[in-house]
KOLGU-936276 format. One record per residue (C-alpha): x, y, z. Coordinates in steps of 0.5 Angstrom, whole numbers, plus 500, padded with zeros to 3 digits. Each point is the difference from the previous one (the first is absolute). Example, Ala and Ser with C-alpha at 12.3 -4.5 7.8 and 13.67 -1.06 7.14 Angstrom:
<recs>
525491516
502507498
</recs>
This chain:
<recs>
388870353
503500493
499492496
509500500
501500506
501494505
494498504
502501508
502493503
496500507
503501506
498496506
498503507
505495502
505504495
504499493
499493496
506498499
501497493
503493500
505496496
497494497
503493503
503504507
499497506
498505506
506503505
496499506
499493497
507498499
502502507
495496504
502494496
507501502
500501506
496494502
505495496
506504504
496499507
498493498
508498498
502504506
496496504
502493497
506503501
500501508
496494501
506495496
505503504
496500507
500493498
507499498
502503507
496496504
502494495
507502502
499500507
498493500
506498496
504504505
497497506
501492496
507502498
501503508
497494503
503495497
507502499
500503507
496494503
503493501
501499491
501494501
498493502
507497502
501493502
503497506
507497499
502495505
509498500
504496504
505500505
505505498
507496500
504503504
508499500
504501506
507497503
499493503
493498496
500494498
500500493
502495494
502504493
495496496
494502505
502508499
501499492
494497500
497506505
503504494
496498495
494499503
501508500
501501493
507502502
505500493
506495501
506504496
507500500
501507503
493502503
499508500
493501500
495498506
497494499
505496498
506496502
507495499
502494503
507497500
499493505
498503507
501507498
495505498
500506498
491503500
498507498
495500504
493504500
497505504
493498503
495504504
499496507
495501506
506502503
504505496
503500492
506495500
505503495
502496494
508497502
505499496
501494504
507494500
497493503
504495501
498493503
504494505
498494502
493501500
500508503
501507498
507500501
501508496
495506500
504506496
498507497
503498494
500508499
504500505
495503506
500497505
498492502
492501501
498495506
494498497
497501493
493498497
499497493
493504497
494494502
498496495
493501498
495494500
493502499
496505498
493502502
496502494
495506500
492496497
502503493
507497500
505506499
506500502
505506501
508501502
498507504
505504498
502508502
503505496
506500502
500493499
499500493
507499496
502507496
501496494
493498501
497507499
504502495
498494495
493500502
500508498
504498493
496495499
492502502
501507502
506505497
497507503
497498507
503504504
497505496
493499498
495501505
497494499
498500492
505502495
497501492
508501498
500493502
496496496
502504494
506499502
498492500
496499495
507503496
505495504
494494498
499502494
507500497
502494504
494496497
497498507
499502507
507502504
497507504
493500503
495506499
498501508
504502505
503496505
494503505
495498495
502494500
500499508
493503500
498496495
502493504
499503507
493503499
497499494
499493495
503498493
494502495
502504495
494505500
500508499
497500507
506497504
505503496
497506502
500499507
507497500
503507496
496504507
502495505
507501497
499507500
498500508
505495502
505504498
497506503
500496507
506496501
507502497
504495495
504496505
493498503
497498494
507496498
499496506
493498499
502499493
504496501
496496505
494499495
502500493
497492499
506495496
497493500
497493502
503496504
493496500
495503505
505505503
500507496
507502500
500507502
505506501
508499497
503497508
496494499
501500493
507500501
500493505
495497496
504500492
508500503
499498508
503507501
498505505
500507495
506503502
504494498
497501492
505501495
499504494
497495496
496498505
497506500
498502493
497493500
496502505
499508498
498497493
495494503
495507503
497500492
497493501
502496505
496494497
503499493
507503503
499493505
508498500
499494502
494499495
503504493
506502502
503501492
495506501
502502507
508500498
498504494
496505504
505500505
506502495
496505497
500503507
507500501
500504494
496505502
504501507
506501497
497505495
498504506
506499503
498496506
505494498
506501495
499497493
506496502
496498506
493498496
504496495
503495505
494500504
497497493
504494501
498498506
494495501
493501503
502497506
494498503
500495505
495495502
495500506
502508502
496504503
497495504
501497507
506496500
498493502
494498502
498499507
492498501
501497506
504505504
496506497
494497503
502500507
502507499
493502496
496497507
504505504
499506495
493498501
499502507
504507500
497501493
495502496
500495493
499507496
506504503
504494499
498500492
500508499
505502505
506499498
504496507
507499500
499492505
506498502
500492501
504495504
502496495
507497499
500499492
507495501
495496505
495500496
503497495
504495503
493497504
497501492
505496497
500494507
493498499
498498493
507496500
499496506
493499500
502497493
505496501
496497507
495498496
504496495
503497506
494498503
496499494
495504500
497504494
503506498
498506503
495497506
505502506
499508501
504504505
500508504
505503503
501506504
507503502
500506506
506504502
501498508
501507503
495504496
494495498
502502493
496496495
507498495
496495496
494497499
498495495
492497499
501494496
505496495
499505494
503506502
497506496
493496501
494505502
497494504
497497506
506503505
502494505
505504504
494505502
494496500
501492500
499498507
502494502
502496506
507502502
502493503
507500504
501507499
495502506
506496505
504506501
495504502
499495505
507499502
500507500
495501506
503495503
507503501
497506502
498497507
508499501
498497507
496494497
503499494
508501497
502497493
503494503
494499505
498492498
494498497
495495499
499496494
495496501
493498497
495505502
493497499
494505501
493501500
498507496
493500500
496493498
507499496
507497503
506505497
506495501
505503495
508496498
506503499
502500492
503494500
496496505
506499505
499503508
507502503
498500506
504506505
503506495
503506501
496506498
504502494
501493497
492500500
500506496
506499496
497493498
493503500
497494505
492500500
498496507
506505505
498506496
493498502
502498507
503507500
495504497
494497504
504501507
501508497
492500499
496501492
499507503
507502501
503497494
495504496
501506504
507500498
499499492
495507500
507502504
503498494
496504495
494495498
494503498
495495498
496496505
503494503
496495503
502497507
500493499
506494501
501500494
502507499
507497503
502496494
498506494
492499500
501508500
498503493
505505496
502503495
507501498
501508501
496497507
505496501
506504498
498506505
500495506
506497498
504508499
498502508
504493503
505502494
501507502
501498508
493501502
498506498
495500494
499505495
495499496
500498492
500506495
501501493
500507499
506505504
496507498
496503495
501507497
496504495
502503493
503505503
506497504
495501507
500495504
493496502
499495504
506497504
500494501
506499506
503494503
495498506
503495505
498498506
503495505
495494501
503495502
507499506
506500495
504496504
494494498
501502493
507500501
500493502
495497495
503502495
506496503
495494499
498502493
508501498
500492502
494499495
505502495
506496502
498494504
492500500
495499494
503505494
507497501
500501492
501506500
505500507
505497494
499504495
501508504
506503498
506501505
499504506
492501499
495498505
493500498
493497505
494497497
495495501
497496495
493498499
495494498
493499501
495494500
501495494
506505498
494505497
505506501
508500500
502507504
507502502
501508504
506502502
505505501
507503500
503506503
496505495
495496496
494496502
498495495
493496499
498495495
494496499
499494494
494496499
494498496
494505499
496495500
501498507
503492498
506497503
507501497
505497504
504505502
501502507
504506502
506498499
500497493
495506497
501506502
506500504
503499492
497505498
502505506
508499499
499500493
498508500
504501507
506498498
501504494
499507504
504503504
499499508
502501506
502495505
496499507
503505505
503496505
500505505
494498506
496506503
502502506
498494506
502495495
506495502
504495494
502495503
506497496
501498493
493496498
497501506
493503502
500507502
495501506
497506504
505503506
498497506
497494497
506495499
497494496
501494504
503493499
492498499
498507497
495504504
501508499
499502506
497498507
494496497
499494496
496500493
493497502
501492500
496497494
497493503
499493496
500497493
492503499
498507504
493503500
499507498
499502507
505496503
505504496
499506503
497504493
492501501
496495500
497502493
502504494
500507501
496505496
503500493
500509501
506504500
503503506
496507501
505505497
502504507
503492501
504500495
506506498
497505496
504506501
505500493
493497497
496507502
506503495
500495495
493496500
502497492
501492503
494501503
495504494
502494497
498494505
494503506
</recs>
């Protein structure tokens, strides 16, 4: 091979070398590198979004769950009576304005809202409100009301409809039961939600909502803009669904985490539910102050708590205040820094009228007015601790405590607000000026009082001691103290029940009884210590003698006498001892007041209530609680004894009160005293209301007060300034009047000169000093236990067992 000529490069087997360019990776090499990072990345990719998803369904089974289950916890409300209008009603001008201000109602020269009213002398004219009841929606009414002597003399349409026969003011709402976290919230529907309402808020919190899916990038630009011109926050930067999620599921940390998950909750809950959906809850949720442990939540409390307004009776200025308090509700508090609140308010007004939802006429006029915030709203009207706990002990037999702090009840009570008040403002003023008269030292008297409805057992009023308002020891309910003189009727009661033995004017013995009761001799006296000897049987009730009503009761039997008081519906055991005839028989005043409606209502007992019905949130009725009565006694007794207890009031031991009754009322009662004038008691009733009063000391000394110059005072002072009905004057049939003042009997049992009922005469009563076993009764005490219930009438109490829960 010639020298010149290049060497061969060698061949492989393999094939030809390939000659390389320095610095240049393999292409084999570089592919297989490539490919692992695109199968690593790949793989992250699909791992992050298999974990997106399922994140995603969590948060949309969070979102579902809570904004389709019960979203929130909701407290039980309790209200009032409604007031309801009708001709004829009993009805003073100064009682219905103070109704109407007690409900927030807007006096006006020419009212044309609901919820306000004018008054010219006894004239009134009311925008009255719709209001949801248990039996149906009452309308709102434009309503003319005239008043005359004392009565509804005018019910009108004033829009010229026809006359209504009846109308019902909106209830007054007098408590509520908070959830354990103490939020509190107006549940409101959409449709219930003021339009000017809606479009304030998207003005001022959210201008594209309807046309974002539940985040809007142009929208915080577009804030960020309008914030950054105006030198401060006037538009938010999330949408008004973000920020429901971030109040109803999420917490207030500002963290890239939750805001991550507010933009995907968002984003579901506008993929789930529509706009108007998400308004209302919202509207619902979004927190705007303190009320200092209460969470003011959602605009319809809201409305109440700042202006005493339901939502719909907002004005433009109202609601800027309230649109612009979303942003920060603590530092925007009108009551604390209402300089701040009137500034944002107005900044408000500017932004509605700059997009169109009011006019900049409309904006610059609502910037004159003031913040009209009123005090106390948003809570219950009044406070009624003493009633509310007797409506709580029988919510507490028909619910659980959690349903009635979570589920959102509507309790429609008995109470009579205009009662209410007059028994509220009777016993400080009396009691105080009793001691001053009597020299005691200020506030050692104290009082309860309990007043019912004859024919219903309503429960109207009910006061637990001398300070109202006071969430103390209730005495109405739960101080049992011996009832002295107010047992007579019972047994008077039993007696005229036998008409062949005994009529109003059957004759009496009043003469000293002296017994042996054990290892002890029971010789009790009349109050003033005097013996009458022979006396009619209504003189000795009317003058509440001790020794005929003993000589009576003994001739009835303890037994027959403690029969009749179960009839009448005590429930707590009564001990069958002599001494039970003069009132060692303990009870409370709602006690009493229950066996003192069934004589009022003719023998026919309906026991107590405070509650009519229960409805959900929803409007469906829950629990009824109907009207149960049931006869127990004849009514032709009861007729009659209620003929001995008027005289009571007009020749017997309440004459007082007799004296004071105005023309043409009739009222019956008894009064009642205890040994060494430990308890003054007086119970009585006119044609619809039955009334119980008790005054003492807590600390069981004496006071020396009997009935009738104690607690009779403070009776009439309460009874005589509501509206009553006279006693009926109509007998049950059987019953004959006899002539003007005297007696009425049982027909066929014509009273004669010497009295008597029928054929046989009263058990004689023997001699000055008599043993227990020669007067007819056992020969010792019986056992101190209750009559089996089958003994006693319990037919209306197996529909309503609330007396007995609280005493058995």
């Amino acid at each position: 091979m010639p020298a010149w000529l290049p060497a061969r490069i060698p061949v492989s087997s393999g094939g030809a070398d390939v000659a390389r360019r320095p610095g240049r990776a393999p292409v084999r090499r570089r592919r297989g590198i490539g490919g692992f990072l695109f199968r690593w990345i790949l793989l992250i990719l699909v791992g992050v979004g298999l974990a997106g998803t399922l994140y995603s369904i969590h948060l949309d089974r969070v979102v579902r769950g809570k904004f389709e289950g019960q979203r929130w916890a909701l407290p039980a409300r309790v209200f009032a009576r409604p007031l309801e209008l009708y001709a004829d009603r009993p009805l003073l001008g100064d009682q219905l304005q103070a109704e109407l201000d007690r409900l927030n109602y807007r006096r006006t020269a020419a009212p044309d809202v609901p919820g306000s009213y004018s008054r010219d002398g006894e004239r009134f004219l009311i925008r009255t409100r719709s209001f949801r009841f248990w039996d149906g929606e009452e309308p709102a009414y434009a309503l003319k009301v005239g008043l005359a002597e004392g009565r509804v003399a005018e019910l009108d349409d004033a829009s010229g409809g026809p006359a209504p026969a009846l109308v019902r003011l909106d209830p007054m709402l007098i408590a509520s039961i908070y959830p354990t976290h103490n939020e509190d919230r107006v549940l409101l529907r959409r449709k219930d939600i003021p339009d000017l309402l809606i479009r304030t808020l998207i003005a001022v919190e959210d201008r594209s909502f309807y046309r974002h899916i539940g985040v809007d990038p142009r929208g915080i630009v577009r804030a960020s803009f309008s914030n950054l011109r105006a030198g401060g926050v006037v538009e938010g930067a999330s949408t008004l669904t973000q920020q429901l999620v971030k109040n109803f599921y999420l917490t207030a940390d500002r963290t890239f985490e939750r805001k991550i998950n507010e933009a995907l909750m968002a984003l579901l809950l506008e993929r789930r539910y529509s706009k108007d959906e998400i308004l209302e809850a919202y509207a619902n949720e979004i927190y705007l102050g303190q009320d200092g442990s209460r969470a003011i939540h959602g605009f319809g409390l809201a409305s109440s708590f700042f202006f005493n307004k339901p939502i719909e009776e907002l004005g433009i200025p109202e609601t800027a205040l309230l649109a612009g308090m979303v942003q920060a509700p603590s530092s925007l508090d009108p009551r604390r820094r209402s300089e701040a609140a009137l500034k944002r308010r107005n900044l408000v007004l500017d932004l509605m009228a700059r997009d169109g939802v009011i006019s900049q006429a409309d904006a610059e006029a609502a910037k004159g007015a003031p913040l009209g915030i009123a005090e106390g709203g948003g809570r219950p009207v009044g406070s009624y601790p003493d009633f509310i706990s007797l409506v709580r002990r029988q919510l507490q037999r028909d619910y659980r405590e959690e349903d009635l702090r979570s589920e959102g009840l509507n309790i429609f009570t008995t109470l009579d607000p205009l009662v209410q008040f007059e028994v509220e403002k009777a016993l400080p003023s009396r009691l105080s000026e009793l001691e001053k008269s009597r020299r005691m030292k200020a506030g050692s008297l104290e009082a309860a009082a309990v007043v019912t409805s004859v024919a219903q057992g309503e429960v109207l009023a009910l006061a637990g001691g001398r300070e109202a308002g006071y969430a103390g020891f209730n005495r109405a309910l739960d101080s049992v103290r011996s009832i002295g003189s107010l047992v007579k009727p019972a047994i008077y009661l039993a007696a005229l029940s036998k008409p062949e033995r005994y009529s109003l004017t059957t004759s009496l013995q009043d003469t000293p009884v002296s017994m042996r009761v054990g290892d002890k001799i029971w010789a009790p006296k009349n109050y003033d210590r005097r013996v009458n000897g022979s006396v009619t049987l209504h003189r000795a009730l009317s003058s509440s003698l001790n020794l005929a009503t003993v000589h009576l009761g003994l001739s009835l039997g303890i037994t027959e006498v403690t029969d009749t008081l179960y009839r009448l519906g005590a429930q707590r055991r009564i001990s069958k001892v002599p001494a039970m005839l003069l009132g060692a028989v303990s009870l409370s005043p709602l006690e009493v007041a229950q066996v003192y409606q069934t004589i009022a209502a003719g023998g026919y007992r309906a026991p107590l209530r405070a509650i009519r019905e229960v409805m959900d949130p929803n409007g469906r009725p829950l629990n009824r609680y109907p009207l149960a009565v049931e006869a127990v006694v004849d009514p032709r007794a009861a007729y009659l004894t209620t003929w001995a207890m008027q005289r009571v009031v007009t020749h017997g031991t309440a004459r007082w009160l007799g004296e004071k009754l105005p023309k043409g009322m009739t009222m019956a009662g008894k009064t009642g005293t205890t040994d060494e004038m430990r308890d003054s008691w007086y119970a009585g009733f006119s044609g619809d209301k039955v009334a119980v009063v008790w005054v003492g000391r807590d600390d069981y000394q004496p006071m020396g007060l009997a009935g009738g110059a104690g607690a009779l005072r403070v009776w009439g002072d309460f009874m005589l300034a509501i509206p009553n009905e006279p006693l009926s004057d109509i007998p049950p049939e059987g019953v004959v009047v006899a002539g003007k003042g005297e007696a009425p009997y049982i027909a066929g049992t014509a009273p004669t000169a010497r009295g008597g009922g029928g054929a046989k005469k009263p058990a004689p009563t023997r001699g000055d000093t008599q043993d227990l076993a020669q007067s007819g009764a056992p020969s010792a005490p019986e056992p101190e236990s209750a009559p089996e219930p089958k003994e006693a009438p319990k037919a209306s109490s197996r529909k309503n067992l609330f007396m007995s829960d609280f005493y058995n």
